[in-house]
C-alpha positions, 0 to 999 in steps of 0.5 A: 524512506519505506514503510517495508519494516519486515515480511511475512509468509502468504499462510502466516498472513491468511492465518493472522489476519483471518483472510481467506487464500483466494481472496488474498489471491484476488486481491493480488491478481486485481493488483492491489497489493503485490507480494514483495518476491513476486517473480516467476521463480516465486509464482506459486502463492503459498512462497509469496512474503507481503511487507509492512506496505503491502499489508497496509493497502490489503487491509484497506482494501479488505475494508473498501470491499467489506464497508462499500460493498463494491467489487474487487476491480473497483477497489482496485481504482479506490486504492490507486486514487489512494495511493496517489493522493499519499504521493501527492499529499508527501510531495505538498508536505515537501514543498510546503517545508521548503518554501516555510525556509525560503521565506524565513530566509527571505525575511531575514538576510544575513 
């Protein structure tokens, strides 16, 4: 299941959210997050759409560089290290529930 709800515009994100363009620029040229229509037909930034995931790690990416006072590149391996963990942390969950069945299962037979 994704988080990818709807999408929004490049400017409508830089205007709601109070982000400067070039740092929405570099935060995707350090590819932290990616604009969902990214391609060579949408290379220009002012086409870009973000989704709900994507504004997500901008986000936390905004407060990484703002809170830690480190540069974008090292934000960037932050996030990865982050993403990581959520896949590993929904995988855990996913093992967890079914060995949880195995062994009620197991305790009781049919």
């Amino acid at each position: 299941m994704s988080d990818s709800l709807f999408s929004i515009s490049f400017n409508e994100l830089c205007q709601l959210e109070g982000i400067d363009s070039d740092v929405v620029i570099e935060i995707v040229e350090y590819g932290i997050v990616r604009p969902a229509n990214l391609s060579r037909e949408t290379s220009e930034s002012d086409q870009w759409l973000f989704d709900t995931t994507s504004i997500r790690w901008l986000k936390k990416a905004l407060r990484l560089h703002r809170d830690l006072e480190i540069d974008w590149l090292a934000v960037a391996m932050v996030v990865d290290l982050m993403r990581e963990n959520e896949i590993l942390q929904k995988e855990n969950d996913t093992y967890q529930r079914q060995l949880a069945r195995f062994i009620k299962d197991a305790a009781h037979p049919e």
